[in-house]
N, C-alpha and C positions, 0 to 999 in steps of 0.2 A: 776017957769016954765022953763022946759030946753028949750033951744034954737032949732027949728027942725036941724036934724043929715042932712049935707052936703051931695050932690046925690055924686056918685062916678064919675069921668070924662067917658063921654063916649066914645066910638072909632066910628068915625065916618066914614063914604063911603070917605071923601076925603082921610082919610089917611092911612084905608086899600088899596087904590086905590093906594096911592104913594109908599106903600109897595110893593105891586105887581107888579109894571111896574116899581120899581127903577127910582122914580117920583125926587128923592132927599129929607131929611130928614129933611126939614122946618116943614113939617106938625107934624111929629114925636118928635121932638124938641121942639114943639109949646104944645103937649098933654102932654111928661112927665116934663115941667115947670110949667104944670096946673095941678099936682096932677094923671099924671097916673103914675110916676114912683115906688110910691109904691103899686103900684098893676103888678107889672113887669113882676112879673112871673106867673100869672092867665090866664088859656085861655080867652081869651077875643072877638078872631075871631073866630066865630064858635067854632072849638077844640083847634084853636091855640094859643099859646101866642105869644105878640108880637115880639120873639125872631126864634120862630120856623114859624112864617110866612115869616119870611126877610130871613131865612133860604131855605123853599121852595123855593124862588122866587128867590134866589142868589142874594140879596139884599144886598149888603158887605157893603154900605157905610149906612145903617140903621145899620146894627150884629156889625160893631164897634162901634158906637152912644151907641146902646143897653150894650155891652158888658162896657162902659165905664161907662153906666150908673148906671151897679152894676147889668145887668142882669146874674142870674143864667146860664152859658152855657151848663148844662145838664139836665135845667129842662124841662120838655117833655111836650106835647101837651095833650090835656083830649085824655080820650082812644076812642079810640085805640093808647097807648100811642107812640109817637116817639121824640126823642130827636130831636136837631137840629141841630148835627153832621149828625146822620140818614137820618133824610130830604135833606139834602144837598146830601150828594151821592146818596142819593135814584134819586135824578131829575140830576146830574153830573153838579152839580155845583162847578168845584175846588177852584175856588177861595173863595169862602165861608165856605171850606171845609176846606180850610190850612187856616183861620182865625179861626176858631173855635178848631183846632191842636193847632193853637199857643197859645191859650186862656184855654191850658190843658183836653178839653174836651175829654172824657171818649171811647175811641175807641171799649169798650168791651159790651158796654150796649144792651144789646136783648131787641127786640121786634115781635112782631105778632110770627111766625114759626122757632123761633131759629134765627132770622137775625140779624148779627151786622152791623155795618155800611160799614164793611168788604163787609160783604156778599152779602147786596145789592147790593154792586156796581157792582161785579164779576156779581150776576143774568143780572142787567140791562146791562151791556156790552160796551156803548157808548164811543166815543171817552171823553168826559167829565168824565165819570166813570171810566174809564183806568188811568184817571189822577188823580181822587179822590184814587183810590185801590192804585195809588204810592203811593201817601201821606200817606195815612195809614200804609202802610207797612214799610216808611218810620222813619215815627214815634217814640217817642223815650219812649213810652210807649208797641206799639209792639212790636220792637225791643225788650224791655225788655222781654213781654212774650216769645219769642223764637219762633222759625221754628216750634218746633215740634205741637205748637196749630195749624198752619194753615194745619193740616192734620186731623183734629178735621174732622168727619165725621158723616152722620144723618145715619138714622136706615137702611139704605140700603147700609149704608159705603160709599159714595158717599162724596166727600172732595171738597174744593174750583178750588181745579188746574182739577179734574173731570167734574165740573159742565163748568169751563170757557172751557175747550175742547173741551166736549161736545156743546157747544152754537159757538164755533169758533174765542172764543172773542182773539185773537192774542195779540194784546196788555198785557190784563192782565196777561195771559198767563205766556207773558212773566218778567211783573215785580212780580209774583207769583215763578217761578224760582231764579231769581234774591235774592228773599227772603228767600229761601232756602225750597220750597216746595218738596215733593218727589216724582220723576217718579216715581217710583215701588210700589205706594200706588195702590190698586186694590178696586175694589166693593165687593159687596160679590159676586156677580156674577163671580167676578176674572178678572173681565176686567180692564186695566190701562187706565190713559189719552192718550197713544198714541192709546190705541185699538178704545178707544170711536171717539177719532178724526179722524181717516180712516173709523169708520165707517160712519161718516157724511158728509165727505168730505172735510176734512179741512185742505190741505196742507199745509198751512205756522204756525198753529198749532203744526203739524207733525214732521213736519224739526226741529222745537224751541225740541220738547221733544228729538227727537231723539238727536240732539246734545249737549242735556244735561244730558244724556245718558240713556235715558230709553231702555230698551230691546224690540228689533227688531221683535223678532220670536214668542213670543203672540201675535203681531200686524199679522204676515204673518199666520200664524196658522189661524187666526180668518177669514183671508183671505183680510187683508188691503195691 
């Protein structure tokens, strides 16, 4: 007669809880010495794995535990899948963001609408997200793909340095430039980042393109 088959550890409310409020990693440390480590990479919270919850929550001093623990750092949440680079700038959490850079995860990975982790950050705008989009472009795997992807544009031709102009997001803006984004990339429309930024209202925007030299007189034309 075999022996009955061991339940698998479970994750329980205290240590989702320490996850989430960056409680300190007792509780975490306590479950993968008890047999959760080999289920590491498993949603286990809800859609989350343990990796991409400390992730969400910018939980740095869990995503180093995790990561030493041998957790996978690009393996994603049940679907709707998201990594836990993704998650991290998605919520502008930097410092969780440049722990999981360091830890070589995958800058390029899509989810939901074409969104990389890039891209997120640009949509959500925040000062934390300005800081997440350095790091990324920073990166010594962007960097390798080169300037010319961040012109990469959706079916309205619509590109990263477009979308952050249009929202006014200044910051990324500027470290979009910085990485060698192109003024003169247009929509199909034809309009640039400096046109879409005058028409929103976003002078300090404006001033960054302009003096990096986008063209004045589609902006004046459009009547900005």
């Amino acid at each position: 007669i075999e022996p009955p088959a061991t339940a698998p550890p479970a994750v329980d409310a205290t240590l989702t809880m320490a996850i989430k409020k960056s409680g300190g990693c007792g509780p975490l440390r306590s479950a993968l010495s008890n047999g959760l480590q080999h289920r590491v990479d498993e949603p286990l919270v809800d859609r989350d794995t343990l990796l991409t919850l400390a992730a969400r929550h910018g939980n740095t001093e869990c995503i180093r535990l995790l990561l030493q623990q041998g957790a996978s750092v690009d393996a994603p949440s049940a679907p709707p899948s998201a990594t836990p680079l993704y998650l991290a700038c998605q919520e502008g959490h930097a410092k969780a963001a440049k722990l999981l850079l360091d830890a070589k995860a995958d800058v390029t990975d899509v989810i939901g609408e074409g969104l990389t982790p890039l891209a997120v950050a640009v949509h959500q705008g925040g000062a934390g997200h300005a800081e997440c989009a350095r790091l990324l472009l920073a990166s010594p795997q962007q960097i390798a793909i080169g300037a010319k992807k961040l012109d990469d544009c959706d079916e309205n031709g619509v590109n990263l340095l477009l979308k952050a102009s249009f929202m006014g997001h200044d910051e990324i803006v500027r470290h979009l430039l910085k990485a060698g984004a192109s003024v003169r990339h247009a929509d199909k429309t034809g309009a640039t980042a400096l046109v879409v930024a005058c028409r929103n209202g976003h002078p300090k925007v404006a001033s960054q393109l302009i003096k990096a030299g986008a063209a004045v007189d589609a902006a004046i034309a459009d009547g900005g």
